[in-house]
C-alpha positions as CSV (number, residue, x, y, z in Angstrom):
1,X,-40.1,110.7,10.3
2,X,-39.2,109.3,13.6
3,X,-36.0,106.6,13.7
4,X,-34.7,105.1,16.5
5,X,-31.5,105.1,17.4
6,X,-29.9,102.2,19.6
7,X,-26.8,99.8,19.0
8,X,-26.9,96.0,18.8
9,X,-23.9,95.6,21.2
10,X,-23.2,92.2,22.6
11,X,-24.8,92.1,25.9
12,X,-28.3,92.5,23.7
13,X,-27.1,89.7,20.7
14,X,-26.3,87.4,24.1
15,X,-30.4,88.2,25.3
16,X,-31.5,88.0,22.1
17,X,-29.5,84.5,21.3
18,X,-31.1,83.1,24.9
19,X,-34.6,83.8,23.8
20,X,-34.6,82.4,20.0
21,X,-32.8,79.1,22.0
22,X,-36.0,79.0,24.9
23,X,-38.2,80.0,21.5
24,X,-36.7,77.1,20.0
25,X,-37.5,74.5,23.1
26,X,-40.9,75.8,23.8
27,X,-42.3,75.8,20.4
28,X,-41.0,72.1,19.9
29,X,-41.7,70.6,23.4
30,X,-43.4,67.7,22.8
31,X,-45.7,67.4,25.3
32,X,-46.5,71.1,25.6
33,X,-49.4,71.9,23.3
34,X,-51.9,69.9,25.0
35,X,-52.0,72.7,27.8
36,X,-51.6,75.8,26.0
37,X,-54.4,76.4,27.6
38,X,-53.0,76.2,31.0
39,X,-49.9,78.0,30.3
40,X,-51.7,80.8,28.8
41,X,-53.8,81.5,31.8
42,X,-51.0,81.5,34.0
43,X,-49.4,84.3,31.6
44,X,-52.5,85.9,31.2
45,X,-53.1,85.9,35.1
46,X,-49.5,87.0,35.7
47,X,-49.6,89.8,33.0
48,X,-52.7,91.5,34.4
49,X,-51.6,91.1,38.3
50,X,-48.5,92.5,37.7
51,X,-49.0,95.1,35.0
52,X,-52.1,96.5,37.2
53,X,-49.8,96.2,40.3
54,X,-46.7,98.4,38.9
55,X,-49.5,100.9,38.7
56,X,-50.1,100.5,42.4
57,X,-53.0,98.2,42.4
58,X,-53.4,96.3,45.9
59,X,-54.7,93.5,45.2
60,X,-53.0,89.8,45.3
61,X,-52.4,87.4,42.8
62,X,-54.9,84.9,43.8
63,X,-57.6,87.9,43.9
64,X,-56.4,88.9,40.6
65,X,-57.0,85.1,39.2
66,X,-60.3,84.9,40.7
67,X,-61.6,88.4,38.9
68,X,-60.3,87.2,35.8
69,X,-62.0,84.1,36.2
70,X,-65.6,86.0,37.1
71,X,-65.4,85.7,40.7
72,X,-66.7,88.6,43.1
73,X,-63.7,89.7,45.3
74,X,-63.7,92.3,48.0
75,X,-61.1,95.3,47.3
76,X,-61.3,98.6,46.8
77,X,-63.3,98.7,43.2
78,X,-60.7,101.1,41.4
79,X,-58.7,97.8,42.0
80,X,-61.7,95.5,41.1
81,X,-62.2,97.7,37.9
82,X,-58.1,97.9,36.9
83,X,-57.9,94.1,36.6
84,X,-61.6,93.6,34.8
85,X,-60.2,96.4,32.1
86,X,-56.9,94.9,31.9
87,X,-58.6,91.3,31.3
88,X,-60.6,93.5,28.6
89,X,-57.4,94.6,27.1
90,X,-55.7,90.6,26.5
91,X,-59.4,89.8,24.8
92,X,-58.9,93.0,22.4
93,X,-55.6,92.2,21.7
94,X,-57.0,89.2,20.3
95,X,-59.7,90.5,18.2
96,X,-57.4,93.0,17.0
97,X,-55.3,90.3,15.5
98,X,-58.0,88.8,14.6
99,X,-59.5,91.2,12.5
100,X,-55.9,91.7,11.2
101,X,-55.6,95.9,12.2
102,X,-52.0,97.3,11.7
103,X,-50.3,99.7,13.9
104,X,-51.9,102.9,14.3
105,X,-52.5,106.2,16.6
106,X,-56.9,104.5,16.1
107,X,-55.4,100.9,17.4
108,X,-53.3,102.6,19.9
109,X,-56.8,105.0,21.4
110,X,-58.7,101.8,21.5
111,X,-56.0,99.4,23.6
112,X,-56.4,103.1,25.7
113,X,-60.1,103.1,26.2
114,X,-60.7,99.7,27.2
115,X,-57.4,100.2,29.8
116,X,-59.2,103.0,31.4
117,X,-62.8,102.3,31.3
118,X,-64.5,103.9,33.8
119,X,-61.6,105.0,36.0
120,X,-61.3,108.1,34.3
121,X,-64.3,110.5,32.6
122,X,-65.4,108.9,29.2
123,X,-64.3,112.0,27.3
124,X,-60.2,111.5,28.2
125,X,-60.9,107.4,27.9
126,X,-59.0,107.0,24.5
127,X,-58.7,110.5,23.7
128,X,-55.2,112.4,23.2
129,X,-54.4,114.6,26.6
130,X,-54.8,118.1,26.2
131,X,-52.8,119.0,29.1
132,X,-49.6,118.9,30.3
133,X,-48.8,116.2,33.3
134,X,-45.5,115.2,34.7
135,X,-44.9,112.2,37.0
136,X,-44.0,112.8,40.7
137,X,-41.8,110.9,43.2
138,X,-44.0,109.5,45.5
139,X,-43.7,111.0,49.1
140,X,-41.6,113.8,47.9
141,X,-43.2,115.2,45.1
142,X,-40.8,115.9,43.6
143,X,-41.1,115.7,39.3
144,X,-39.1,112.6,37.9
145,X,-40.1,112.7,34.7
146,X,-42.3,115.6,32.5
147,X,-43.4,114.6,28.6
148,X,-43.7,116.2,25.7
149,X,-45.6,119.4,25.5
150,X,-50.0,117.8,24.5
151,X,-49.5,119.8,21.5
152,X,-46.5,117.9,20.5
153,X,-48.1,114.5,21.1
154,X,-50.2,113.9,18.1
155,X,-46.9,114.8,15.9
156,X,-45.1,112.7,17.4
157,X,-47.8,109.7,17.5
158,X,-47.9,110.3,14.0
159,X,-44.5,110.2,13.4
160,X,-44.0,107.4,15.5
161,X,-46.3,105.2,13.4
162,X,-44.9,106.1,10.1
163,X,-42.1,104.7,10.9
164,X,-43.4,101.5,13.2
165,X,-45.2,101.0,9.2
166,X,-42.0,101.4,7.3
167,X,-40.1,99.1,5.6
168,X,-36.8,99.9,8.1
169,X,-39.2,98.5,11.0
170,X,-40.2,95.9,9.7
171,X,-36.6,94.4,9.4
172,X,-36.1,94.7,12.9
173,X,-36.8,91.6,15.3
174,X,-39.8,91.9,17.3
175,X,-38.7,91.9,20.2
176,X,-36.4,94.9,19.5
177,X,-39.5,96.5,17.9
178,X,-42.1,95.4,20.9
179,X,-38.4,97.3,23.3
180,X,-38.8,100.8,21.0
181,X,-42.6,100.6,21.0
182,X,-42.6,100.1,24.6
183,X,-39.8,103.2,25.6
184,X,-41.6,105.6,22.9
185,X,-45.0,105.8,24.4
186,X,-44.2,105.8,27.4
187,X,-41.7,108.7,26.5
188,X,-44.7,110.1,24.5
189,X,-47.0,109.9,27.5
190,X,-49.8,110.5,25.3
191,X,-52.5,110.4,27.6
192,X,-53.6,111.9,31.1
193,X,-53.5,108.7,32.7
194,X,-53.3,104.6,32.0
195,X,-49.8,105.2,29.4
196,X,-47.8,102.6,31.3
197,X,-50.3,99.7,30.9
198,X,-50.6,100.6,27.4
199,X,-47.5,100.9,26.6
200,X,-47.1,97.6,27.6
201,X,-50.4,96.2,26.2
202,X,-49.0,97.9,22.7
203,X,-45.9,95.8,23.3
204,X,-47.7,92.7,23.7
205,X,-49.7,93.7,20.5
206,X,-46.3,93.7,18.5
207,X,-45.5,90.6,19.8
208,X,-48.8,88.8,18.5
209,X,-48.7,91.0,15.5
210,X,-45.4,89.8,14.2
211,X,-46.6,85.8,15.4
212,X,-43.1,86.2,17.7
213,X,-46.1,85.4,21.2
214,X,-43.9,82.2,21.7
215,X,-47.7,80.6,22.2
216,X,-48.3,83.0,24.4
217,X,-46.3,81.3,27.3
218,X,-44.7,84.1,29.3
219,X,-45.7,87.6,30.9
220,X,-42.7,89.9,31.3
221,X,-44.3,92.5,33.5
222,X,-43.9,90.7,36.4
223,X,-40.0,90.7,36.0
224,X,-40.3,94.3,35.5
225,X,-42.7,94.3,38.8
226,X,-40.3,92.5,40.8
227,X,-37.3,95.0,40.3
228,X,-39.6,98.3,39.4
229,X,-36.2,100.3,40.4
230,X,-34.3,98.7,37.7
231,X,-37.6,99.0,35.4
232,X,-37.3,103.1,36.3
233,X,-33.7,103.3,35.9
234,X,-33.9,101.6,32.6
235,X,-36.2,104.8,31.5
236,X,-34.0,107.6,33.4
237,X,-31.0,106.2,31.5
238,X,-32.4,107.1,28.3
239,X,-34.9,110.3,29.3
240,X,-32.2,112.1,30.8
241,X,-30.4,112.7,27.7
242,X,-32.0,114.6,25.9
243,X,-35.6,116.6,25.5
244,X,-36.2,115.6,22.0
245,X,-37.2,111.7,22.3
246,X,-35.9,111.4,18.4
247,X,-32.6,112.2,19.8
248,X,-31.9,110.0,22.2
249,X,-30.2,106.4,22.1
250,X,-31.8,103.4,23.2
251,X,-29.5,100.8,23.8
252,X,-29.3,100.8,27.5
253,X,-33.4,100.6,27.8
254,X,-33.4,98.1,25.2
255,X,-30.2,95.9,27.0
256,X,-32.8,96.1,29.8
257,X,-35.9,95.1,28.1
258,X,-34.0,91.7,26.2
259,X,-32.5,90.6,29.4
260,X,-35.8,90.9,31.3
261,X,-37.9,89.0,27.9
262,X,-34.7,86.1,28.2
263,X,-35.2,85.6,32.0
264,X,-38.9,85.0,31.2
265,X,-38.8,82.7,28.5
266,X,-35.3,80.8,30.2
267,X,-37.9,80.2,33.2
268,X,-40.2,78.9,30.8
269,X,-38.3,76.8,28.7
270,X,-36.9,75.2,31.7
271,X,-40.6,74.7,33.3
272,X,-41.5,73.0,29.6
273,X,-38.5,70.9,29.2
274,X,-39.4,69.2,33.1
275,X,-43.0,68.7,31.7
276,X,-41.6,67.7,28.0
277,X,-39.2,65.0,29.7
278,X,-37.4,64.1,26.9
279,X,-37.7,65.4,23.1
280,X,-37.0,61.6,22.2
281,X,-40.6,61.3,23.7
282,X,-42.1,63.1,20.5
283,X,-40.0,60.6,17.9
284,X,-41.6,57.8,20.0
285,X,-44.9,58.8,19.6
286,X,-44.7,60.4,16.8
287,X,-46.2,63.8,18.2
288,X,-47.6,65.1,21.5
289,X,-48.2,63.2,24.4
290,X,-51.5,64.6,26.0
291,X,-51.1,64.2,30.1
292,X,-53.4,65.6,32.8
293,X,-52.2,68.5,35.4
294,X,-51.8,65.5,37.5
295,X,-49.5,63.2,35.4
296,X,-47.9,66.3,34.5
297,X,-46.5,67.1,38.0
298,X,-45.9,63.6,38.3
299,X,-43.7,63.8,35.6
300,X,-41.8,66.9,36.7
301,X,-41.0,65.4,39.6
302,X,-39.4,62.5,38.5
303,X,-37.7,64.8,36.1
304,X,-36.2,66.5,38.9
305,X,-35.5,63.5,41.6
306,X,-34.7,60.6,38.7
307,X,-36.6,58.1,41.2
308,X,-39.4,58.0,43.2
309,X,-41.3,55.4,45.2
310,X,-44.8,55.7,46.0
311,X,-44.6,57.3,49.4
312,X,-42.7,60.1,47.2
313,X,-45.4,60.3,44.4
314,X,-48.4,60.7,46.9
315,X,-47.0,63.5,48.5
316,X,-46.9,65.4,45.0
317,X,-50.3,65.1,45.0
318,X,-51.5,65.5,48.3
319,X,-55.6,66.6,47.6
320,X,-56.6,63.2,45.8
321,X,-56.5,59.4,47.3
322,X,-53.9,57.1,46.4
323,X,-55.9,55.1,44.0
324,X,-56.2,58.0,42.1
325,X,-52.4,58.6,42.2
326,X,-52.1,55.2,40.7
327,X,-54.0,55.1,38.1
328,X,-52.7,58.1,37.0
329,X,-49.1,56.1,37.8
330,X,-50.5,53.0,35.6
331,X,-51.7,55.7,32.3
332,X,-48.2,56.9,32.3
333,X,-46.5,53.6,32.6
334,X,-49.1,52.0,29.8
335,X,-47.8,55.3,27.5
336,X,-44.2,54.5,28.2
337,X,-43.3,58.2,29.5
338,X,-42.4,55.9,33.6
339,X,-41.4,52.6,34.2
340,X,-41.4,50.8,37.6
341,X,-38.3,49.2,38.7
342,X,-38.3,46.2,41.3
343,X,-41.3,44.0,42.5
344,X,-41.6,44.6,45.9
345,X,-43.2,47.6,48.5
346,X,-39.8,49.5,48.2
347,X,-39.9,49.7,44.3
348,X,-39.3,52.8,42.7
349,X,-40.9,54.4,39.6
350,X,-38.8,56.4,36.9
351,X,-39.0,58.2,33.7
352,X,-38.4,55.9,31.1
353,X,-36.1,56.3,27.9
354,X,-36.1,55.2,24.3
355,X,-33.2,52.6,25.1
């Protein structure tokens, strides 16, 4: 049976204490979970642009968003076709969850198919490759990275998942787990084409498996995206030393993978805590404050400046009237989140406390 091996040294305890702390801020934000659903189409969005564009896909994030969202968008329809199958992936994630389906070589074919559907024939879409393929340095040619021998790869899947079902793994934290997942199918490379979206997709699935999604907030891929050297060099680090994937240590790939999930969630925890204000808010209340998109950047704002006058506020919002500005000024004051400070044309508006 397969079993990873990897040391918890300090640089991955420091990653790992950063993201239980942003865990801790954005699961408890109190004005957070009355746009969930805002947040999680931003992650969603980002996930599929940047997981398609690591692969090479052209097109831009805003074309990305509007495919998602059922728009027609003009781009070459390999593109097209990456994101719509990508999009197709998040929603199976979900109904794999849903219908409560454990980790398996089946789940694994499935997350494959629907990667992969129709950008390569329907009789390799979910099915195990048969033949050998390496990966090639583009422009030279030259082979940076040859997997397993095919015949080897259903051995090794099934391996793999014994031990991803044992009771060793599941004493591991997730994120750990979602870092081993990722690195062995990808170091499996169990399919002709589509292994790195996956891979990833598989990762995600851990994450939502083990309820560790952090509501679903944040997309790591496009940290891996931004730096897709570092993402590489992460993998040489660990491929180059030796053939047999059982072998080899993980603990500089998985250093990697927890820095990159903390940078993520440290962005996010800091975008929640501008929108939260103040955690006293949620003693005051006595739960969530529900704010528009609007008031919300309203709020962030004055997070951020302390003070505002009007002149300030308007130019937050710069696509509605001023009236609209204000009443959306007057909501928050009558909920107690602002406060407006001095009578006259030059008064200034600022988040209020509990004092």
């Amino acid at each position: 049976m397969y079993s990873p091996h990897y040391s918890i040294n300090n640089k991955i305890l420091k990653n790992i204490g950063e993201i239980e702390a942003a865990r801790e801020v954005i699961e408890n934000a109190p004005l957070v979970p009355s746009f969930e659903k805002e947040f999680q189409t931003d992650a969603v969005v980002r996930t599929i642009y940047h997981s398609t564009h690591i692969e090479g896909n052209d097109l831009t994030l805003l074309q990305t968003k509007k495919i998602i969202e059922g728009e027609n968008v003009y781009g070459k329809p390999r593109d097209v076709q990456e994101v719509i199958n990508y999009r197709n992936v998040v929603h199976l994630l979900d109904e794999l969850i849903e219908k409560n389906m454990g980790y398996s070589s089946d789940v694994l074919r499935r997350i494959h198919a629907a990667t992969v559907y129709r950008l390569v024939p329907d009789e390799k879409a979910g099915v195990l490759r048969n033949s050998q393929v390496v990966v090639k340095e583009e422009g030279t040619d030259k082979v940076i990275f040859s997997p397993p021998s095919f015949v080897e790869v259903p051995y090794l899947l099934d391996d793999f998942f014994v031990w991803l079902n044992s009771n060793e793994a599941k004493e591991i934290h997730p994120i750990i787990l979602a870092g081993i997942t990722h690195y062995v199918l990808v170091a499996i490379h169990p399919f002709v084409e589509g292994n790195g979206r996956t891979a990833r997709a598989f990762a995600s699935f851990i994450l939502l498996h083990e309820k560790y999604d952090i509501k679903r907030f944040f997309a790591i891929e496009e940290h891996f995206d931004r730096d897709l050297a570092a993402y590489y060099e992460a993998f040489t680090k660990v491929d180059s030393q030796s053939p047999n994937i059982a072998a080899r240590d993980l603990t500089a790939w998985l250093e990697y993978f927890t820095q990159t999930v903390a940078v993520e969630l440290v962005k996010i925890k800091e975008k929640v805590r501008k929108i939260s204000v103040d955690i006293r808010l949620k003693v005051k209340y006595g739960g969530q404050v529900a704010l528009s998109e609007r008031q919300m950047r309203l709020v962030e704002f004055l997070t951020d400046q302390k003070a505002a006058v009007m002149q300030d506020l308007r130019k937050v919002l710069p696509m509605v009237s001023e009236d609209t500005v204000l009443r959306d000024i007057n909501d928050l004051k009558k909920k107690g989140i602002i406060k407006k400070e001095g009578q006259t044309k030059a008064s200034r508006y600022v988040v209020a406390t509990n004092e």
